[in-house]
VOBA-1610 file (N, C-alpha, C; in pm, whole numbers, padded with zeros to 5 digits, always signed):
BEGIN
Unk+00616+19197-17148Unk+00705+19086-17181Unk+00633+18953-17172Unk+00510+18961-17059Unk+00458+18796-17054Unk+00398+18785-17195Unk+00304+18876-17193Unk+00206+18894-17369Unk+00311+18793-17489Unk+00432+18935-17459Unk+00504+18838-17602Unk+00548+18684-17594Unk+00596+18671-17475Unk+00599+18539-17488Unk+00539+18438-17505Unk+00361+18473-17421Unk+00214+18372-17493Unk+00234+18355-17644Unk+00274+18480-17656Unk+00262+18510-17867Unk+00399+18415-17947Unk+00467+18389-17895Unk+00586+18347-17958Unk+00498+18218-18084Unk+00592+18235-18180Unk+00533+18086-18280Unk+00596+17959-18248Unk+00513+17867-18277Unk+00521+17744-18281Unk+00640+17727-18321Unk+00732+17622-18316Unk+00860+17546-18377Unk+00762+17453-18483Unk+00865+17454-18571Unk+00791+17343-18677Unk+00812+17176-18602Unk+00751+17102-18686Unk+00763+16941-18630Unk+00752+17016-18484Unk+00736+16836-18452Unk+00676+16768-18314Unk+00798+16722-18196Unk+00900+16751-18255Unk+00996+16688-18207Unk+01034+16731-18054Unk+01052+16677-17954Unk+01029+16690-17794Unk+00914+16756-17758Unk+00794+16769-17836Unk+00708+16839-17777Unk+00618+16715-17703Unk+00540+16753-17612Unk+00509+16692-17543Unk+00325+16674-17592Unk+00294+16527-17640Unk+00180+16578-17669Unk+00050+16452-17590Unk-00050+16521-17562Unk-00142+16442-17482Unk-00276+16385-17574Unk-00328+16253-17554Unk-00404+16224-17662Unk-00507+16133-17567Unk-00634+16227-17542Unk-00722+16161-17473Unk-00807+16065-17560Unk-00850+15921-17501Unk-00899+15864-17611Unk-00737+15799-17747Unk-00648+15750-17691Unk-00549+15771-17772Unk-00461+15602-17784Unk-00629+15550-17708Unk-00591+15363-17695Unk-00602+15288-17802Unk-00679+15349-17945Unk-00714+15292-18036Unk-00756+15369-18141Unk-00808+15327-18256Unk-00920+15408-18363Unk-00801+15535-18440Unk-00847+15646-18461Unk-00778+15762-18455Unk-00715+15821-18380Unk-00747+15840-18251Unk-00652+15887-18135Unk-00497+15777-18185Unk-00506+15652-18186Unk-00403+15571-18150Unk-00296+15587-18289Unk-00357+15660-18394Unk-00320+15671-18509Unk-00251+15829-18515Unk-00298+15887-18455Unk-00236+16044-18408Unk-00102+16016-18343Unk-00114+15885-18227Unk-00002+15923-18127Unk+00095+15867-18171Unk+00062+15731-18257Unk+00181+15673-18408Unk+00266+15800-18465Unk+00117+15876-18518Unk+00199+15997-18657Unk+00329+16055-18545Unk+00297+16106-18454Unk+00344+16215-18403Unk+00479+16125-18307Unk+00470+16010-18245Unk+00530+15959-18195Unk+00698+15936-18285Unk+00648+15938-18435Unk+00746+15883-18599Unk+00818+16073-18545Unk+00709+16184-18528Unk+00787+16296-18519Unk+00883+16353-18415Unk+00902+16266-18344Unk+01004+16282-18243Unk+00911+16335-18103Unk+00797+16336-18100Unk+00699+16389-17952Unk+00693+16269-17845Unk+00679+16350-17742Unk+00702+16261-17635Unk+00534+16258-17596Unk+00462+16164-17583Unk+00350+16094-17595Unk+00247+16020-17474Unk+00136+16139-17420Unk+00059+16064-17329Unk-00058+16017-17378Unk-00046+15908-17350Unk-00211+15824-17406Unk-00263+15818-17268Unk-00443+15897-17341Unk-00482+15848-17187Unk-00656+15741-17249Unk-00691+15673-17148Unk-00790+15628-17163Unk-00884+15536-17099Unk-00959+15506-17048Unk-01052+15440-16941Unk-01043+15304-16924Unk-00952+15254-17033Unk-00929+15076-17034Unk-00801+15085-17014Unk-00733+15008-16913Unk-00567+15018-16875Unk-00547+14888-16979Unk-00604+14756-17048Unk-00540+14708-17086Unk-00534+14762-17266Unk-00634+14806-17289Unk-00602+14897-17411Unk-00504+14983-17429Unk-00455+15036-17290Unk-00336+15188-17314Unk-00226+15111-17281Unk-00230+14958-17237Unk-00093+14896-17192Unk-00065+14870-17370Unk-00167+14811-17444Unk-00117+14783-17548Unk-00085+14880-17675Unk-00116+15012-17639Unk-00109+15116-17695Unk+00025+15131-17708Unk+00068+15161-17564Unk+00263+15223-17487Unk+00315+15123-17593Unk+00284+14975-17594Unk+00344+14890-17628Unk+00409+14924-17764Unk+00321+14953-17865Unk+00307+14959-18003Unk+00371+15112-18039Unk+00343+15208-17921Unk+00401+15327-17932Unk+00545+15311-17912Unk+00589+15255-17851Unk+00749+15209-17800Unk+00781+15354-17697Unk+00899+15375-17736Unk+00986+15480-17702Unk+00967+15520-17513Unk+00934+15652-17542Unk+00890+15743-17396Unk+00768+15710-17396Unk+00692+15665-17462Unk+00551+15696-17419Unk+00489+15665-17284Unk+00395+15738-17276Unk+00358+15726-17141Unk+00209+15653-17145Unk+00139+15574-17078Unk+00011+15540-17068Unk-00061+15573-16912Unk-00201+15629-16925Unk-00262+15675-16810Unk-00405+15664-16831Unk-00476+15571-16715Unk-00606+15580-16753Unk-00695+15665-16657Unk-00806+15679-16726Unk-00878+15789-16665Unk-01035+15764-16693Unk-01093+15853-16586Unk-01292+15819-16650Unk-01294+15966-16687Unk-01302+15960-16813Unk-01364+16130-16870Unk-01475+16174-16829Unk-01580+16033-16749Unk-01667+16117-16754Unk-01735+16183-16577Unk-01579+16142-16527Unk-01543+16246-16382Unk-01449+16335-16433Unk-01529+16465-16380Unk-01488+16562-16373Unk-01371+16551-16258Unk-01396+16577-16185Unk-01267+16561-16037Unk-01113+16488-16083Unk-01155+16381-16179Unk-01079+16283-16226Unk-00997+16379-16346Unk-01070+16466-16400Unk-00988+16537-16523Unk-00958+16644-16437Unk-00974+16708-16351Unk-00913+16796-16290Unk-00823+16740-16212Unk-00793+16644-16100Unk-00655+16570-16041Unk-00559+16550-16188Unk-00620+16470-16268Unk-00514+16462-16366Unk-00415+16557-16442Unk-00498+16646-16490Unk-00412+16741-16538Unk-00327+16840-16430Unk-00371+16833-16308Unk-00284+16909-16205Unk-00145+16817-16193Unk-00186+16697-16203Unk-00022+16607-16184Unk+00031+16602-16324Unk-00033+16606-16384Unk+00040+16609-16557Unk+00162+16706-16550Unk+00142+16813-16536Unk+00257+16865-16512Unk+00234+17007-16692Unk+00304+17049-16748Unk+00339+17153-16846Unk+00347+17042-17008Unk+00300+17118-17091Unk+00297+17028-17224Unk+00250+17108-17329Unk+00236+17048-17467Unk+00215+17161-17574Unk+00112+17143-17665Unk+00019+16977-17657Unk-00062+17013-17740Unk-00190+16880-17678Unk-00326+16920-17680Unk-00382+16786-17630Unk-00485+16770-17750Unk-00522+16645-17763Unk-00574+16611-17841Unk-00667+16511-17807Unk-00824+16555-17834Unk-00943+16474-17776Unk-00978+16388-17910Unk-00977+16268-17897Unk-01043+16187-18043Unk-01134+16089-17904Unk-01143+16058-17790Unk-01240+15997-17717Unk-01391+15972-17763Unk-01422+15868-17723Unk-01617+15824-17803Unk-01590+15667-17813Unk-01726+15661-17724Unk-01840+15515-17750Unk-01855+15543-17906Unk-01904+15381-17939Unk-02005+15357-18048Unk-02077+15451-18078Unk-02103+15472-18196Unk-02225+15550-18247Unk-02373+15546-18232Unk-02501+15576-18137Unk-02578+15583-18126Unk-02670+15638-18271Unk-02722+15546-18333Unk-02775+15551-18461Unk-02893+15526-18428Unk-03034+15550-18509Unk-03143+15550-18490Unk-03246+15630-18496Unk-03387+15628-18505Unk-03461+15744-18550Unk-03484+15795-18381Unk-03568+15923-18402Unk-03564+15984-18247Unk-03718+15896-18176Unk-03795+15838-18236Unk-03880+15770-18166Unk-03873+15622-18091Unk-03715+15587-18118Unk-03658+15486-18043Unk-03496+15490-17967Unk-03513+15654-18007Unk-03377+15681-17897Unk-03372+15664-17733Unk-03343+15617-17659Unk-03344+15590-17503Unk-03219+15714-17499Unk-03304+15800-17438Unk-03241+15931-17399Unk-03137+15918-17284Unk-03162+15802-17212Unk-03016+15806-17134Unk-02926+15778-17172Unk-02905+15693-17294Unk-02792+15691-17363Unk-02773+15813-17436Unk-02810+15872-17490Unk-02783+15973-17546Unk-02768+16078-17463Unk-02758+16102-17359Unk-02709+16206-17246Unk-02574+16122-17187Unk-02578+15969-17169Unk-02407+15951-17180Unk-02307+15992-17297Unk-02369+15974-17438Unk-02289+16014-17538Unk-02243+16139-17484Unk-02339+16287-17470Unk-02276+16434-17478Unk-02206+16430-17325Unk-02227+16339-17282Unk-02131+16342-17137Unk-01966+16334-17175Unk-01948+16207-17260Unk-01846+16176-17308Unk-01768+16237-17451Unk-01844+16268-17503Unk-01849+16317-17617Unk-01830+16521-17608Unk-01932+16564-17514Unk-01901+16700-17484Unk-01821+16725-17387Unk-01916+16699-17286Unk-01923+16762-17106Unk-01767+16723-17097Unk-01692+16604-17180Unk-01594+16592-17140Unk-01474+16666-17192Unk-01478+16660-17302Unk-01415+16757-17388Unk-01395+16919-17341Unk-01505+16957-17253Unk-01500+17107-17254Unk-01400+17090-17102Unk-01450+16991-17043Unk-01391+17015-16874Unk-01225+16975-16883Unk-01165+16860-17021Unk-01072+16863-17060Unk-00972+17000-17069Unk-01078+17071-17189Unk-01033+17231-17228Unk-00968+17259-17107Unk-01086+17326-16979Unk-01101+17371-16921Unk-00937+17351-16786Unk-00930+17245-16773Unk-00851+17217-16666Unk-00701+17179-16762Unk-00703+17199-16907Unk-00576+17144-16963Unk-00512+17285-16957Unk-00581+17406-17004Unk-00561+17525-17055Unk-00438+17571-16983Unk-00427+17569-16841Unk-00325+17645-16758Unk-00208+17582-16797Unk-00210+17439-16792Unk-00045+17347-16810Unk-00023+17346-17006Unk-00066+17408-17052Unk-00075+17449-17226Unk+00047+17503-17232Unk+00186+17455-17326Unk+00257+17602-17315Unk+00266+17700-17412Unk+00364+17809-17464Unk+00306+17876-17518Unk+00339+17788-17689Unk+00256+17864-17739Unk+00253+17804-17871Unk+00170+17631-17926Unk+00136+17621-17803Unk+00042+17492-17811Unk-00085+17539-17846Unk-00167+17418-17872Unk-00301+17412-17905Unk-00406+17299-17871Unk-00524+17289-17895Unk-00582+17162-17876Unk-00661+17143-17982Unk-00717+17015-17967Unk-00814+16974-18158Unk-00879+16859-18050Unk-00973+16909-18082Unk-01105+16820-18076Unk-01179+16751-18203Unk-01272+16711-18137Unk-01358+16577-18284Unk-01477+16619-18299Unk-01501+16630-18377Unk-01644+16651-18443Unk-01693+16548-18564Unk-01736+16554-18639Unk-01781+16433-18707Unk-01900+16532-18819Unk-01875+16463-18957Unk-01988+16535-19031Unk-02148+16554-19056Unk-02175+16476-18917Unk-02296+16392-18876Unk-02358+16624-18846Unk-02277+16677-18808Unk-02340+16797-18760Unk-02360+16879-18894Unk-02280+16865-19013Unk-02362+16972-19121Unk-02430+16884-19242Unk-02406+16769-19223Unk-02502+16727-19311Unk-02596+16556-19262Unk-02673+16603-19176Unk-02723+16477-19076Unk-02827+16417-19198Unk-02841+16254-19108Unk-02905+16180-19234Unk-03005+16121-19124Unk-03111+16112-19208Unk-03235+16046-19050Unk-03167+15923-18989Unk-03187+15935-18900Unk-03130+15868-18743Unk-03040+15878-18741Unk-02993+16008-18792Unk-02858+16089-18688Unk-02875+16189-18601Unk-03002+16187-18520Unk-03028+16324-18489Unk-02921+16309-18362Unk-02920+16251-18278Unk-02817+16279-18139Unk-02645+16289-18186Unk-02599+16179-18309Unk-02506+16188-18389Unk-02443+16382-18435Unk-02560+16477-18495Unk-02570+16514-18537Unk-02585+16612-18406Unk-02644+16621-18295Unk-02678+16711-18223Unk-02447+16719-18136Unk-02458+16615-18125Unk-02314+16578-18040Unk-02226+16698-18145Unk-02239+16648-18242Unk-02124+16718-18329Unk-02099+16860-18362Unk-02313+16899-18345Unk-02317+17042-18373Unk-02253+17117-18245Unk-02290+17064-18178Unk-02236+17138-17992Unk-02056+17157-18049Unk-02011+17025-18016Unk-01867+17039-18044Unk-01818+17141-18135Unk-01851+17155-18265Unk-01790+17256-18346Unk-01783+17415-18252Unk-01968+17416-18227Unk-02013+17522-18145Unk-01834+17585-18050Unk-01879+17477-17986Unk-01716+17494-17852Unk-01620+17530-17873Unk-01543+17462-18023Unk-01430+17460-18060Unk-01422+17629-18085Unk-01513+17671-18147Unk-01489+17844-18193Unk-01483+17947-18037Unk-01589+17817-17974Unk-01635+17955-17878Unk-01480+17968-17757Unk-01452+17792-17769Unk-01269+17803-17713Unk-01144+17862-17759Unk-01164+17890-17861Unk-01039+17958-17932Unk-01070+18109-17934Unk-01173+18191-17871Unk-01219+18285-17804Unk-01152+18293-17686Unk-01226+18195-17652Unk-01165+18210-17480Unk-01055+18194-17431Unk-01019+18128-17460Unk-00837+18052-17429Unk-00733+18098-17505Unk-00741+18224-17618Unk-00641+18273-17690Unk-00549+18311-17634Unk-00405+18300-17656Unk-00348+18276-17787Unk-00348+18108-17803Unk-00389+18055-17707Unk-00425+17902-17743Unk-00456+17831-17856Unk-00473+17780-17967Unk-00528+17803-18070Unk-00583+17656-18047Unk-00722+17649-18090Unk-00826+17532-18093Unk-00883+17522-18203Unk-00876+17389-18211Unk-00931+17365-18334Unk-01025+17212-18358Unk-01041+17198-18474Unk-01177+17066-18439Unk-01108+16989-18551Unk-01133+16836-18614Unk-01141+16752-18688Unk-01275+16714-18730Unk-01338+16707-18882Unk-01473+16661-18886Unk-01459+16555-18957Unk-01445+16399-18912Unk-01401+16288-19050Unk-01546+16219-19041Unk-01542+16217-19221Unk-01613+16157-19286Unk-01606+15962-19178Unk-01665+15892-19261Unk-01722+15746-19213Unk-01506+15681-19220Unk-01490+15638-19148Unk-01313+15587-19110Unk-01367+15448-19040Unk-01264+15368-19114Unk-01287+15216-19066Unk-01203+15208-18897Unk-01292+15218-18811Unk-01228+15212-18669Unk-01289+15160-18558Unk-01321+15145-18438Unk-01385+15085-18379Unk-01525+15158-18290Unk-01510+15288-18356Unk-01689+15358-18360Unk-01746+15279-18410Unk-01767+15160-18490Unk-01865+15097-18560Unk-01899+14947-18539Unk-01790+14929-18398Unk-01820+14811-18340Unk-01949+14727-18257Unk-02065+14864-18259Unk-02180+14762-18220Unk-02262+14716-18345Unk-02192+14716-18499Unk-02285+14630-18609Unk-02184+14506-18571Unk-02232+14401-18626Unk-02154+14255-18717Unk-02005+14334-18788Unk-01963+14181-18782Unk-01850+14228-18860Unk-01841+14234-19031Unk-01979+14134-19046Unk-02043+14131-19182Unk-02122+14281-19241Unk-02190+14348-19154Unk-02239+14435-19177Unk-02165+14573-19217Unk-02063+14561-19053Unk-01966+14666-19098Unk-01901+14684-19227Unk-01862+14573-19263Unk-01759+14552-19399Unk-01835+14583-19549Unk-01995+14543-19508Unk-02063+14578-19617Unk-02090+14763-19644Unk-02139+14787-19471Unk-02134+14967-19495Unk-01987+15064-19525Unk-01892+14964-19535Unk-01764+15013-19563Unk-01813+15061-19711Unk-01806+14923-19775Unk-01774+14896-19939Unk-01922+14959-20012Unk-01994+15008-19948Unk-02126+15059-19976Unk-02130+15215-20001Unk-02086+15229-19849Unk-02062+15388-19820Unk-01906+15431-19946Unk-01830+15310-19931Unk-01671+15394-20021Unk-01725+15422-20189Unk-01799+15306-20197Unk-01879+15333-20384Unk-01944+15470-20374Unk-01969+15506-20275Unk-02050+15659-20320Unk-01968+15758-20314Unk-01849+15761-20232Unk-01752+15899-20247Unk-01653+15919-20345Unk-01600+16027-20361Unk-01532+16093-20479Unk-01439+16038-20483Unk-01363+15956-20388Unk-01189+15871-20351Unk-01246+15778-20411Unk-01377+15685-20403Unk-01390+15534-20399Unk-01359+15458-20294Unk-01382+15501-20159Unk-01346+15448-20050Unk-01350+15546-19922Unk-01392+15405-19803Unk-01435+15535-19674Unk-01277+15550-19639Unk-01261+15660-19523Unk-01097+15669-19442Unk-01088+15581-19322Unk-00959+15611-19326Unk-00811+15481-19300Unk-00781+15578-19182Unk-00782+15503-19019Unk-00712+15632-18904Unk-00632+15693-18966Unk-00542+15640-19039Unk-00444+15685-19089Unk-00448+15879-19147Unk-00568+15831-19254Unk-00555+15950-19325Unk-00641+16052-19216Unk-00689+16024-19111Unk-00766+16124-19035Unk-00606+16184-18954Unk-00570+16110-18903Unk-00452+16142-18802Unk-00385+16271-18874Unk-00357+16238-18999Unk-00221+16347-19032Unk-00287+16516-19042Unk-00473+16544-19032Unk-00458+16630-19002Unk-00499+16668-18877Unk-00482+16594-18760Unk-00437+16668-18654Unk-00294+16676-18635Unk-00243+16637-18661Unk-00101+16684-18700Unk-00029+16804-18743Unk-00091+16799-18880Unk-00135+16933-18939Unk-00164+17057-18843Unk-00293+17081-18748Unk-00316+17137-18684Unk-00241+17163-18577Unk-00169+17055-18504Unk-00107+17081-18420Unk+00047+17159-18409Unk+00070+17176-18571Unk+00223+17215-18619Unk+00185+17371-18679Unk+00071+17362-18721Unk+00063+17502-18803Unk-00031+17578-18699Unk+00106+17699-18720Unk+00068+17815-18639Unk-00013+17941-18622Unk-00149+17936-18729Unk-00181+18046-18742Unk-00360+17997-18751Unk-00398+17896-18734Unk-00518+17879-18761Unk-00580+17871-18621Unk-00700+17889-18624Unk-00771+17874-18473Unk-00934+17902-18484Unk-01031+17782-18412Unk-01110+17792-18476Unk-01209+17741-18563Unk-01114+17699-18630Unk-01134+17623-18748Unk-01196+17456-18724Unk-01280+17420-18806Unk-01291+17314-18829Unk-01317+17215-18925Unk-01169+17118-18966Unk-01136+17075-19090Unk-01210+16963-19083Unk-01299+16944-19252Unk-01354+16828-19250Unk-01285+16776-19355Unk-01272+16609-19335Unk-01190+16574-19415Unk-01298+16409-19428Unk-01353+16404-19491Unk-01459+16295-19515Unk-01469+16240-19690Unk-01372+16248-19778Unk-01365+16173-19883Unk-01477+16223-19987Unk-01490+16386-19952Unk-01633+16411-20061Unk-01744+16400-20028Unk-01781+16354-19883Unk-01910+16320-19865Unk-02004+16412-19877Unk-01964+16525-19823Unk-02042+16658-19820Unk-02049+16719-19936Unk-01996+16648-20074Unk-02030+16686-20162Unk-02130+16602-20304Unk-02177+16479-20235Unk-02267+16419-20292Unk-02340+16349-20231
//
């Protein structure tokens, strides 16, 4: 009888489900907890700046809840999710700036904070969310297209992303009937790209959008709706949707 009940399906829509969005102060995360917030879900933003998640709750209205946290304590993601309490779907979009550059001027300690924040955190997330999961929930993590089609001085870009996908399969193994899944978005105007100018940025916008098949990079917007997607449909696991405007195809 427990079996079947792990197994039960999802309810369609979001509506009272309870959903957690690490990283969920801004960018895409903050655009997920919008979509889903419009679907009737009751909404934890968590994230390492309290005045970012104050202005998050704000904009979220309703129930939402705001909670900050250092992802990149472990102890800290394990207390947390023990007081969190039971819920149905979490969702990692968390990440610094993009570390860009060739590998003969990478400063490797930054790039071991990236997979700190970027992995180590994500998995210990998994790890300590899994028990308070209920049934028919799932989680979606981030990946980025930097892992199947890297461009010179993406190698740490590109190494971060390959790991993550790696996880996402090897978690939806482990944690079944859990179902896990990844996001891979193409270049999205958000605040990953806040250590160029604001001149620069705007130019690699309108640079990078002339080369894809839309005519334009993505909008949080259009990244959000498929974790959404993922988080409502009940049969995928595993998987990891890239949704990057064609890039991977020219």
């Amino acid at each position: 009888m427990e079996q079947e009940d792990q197994n039960i399906k999802p309810e369609p829509g979001l509506r009272n489900k309870r959903v957690v969005v690490l990283g969920g102060s801004s960018g895409i995360g903050l655009a997920v907890a919008q979509q889903a917030a419009e679907q009737g879900a009751e909404l934890v933003v968590v994230s390492s700046d309290a005045q970012r998640i104050q202005r998050a709750v704000t904009t979220l209205g309703g129930s939402a809840e705001g909670r900050t946290l250092d992802l990149t304590d472990e102890h800290a993601i394990e207390a947390f999710f023990q007081k969190l309490g039971s819920f149905d779907h979490l969702v990692y979009t968390a990440g610094d700036s993009l570390q860009l550059g060739e590998l003969a001027v990478t400063d490797l300690k930054k790039a071991r904070h990236a997979f700190e924040l970027r992995y180590w955190a994500a998995l210990a997330s998994a790890k300590y969310a899994a028990a308070q999961i209920r049934a028919g929930g799932s989680i979606v993590l981030t990946s980025g297209i930097a892992g199947q089609r890297p461009r010179k001085g993406w190698v740490l870009s590109a190494s971060v992303c390959g790991a993550t996908e790696a996880l996402t399969r090897a978690l939806a193994v482990e944690l079944a009937p859990i179902r896990v899944n990844a996001v891979s978005p193409g270049v999205v105007r958000t605040n990953l790209w806040q250590n160029m100018s604001e001149q620069d940025r705007e130019s690699m916008y309108v640079r990078v959008g002339k080369t894809l098949l839309v005519s334009r990079v993505g909008e949080a917007s259009d990244i959000a709706r498929v974790y959404l997607y993922l988080m409502q449909e009940g049969f995928s696991t595993g998987q990891i949707v890239v949704v990057d405007g064609g890039t991977l195809l020219v």
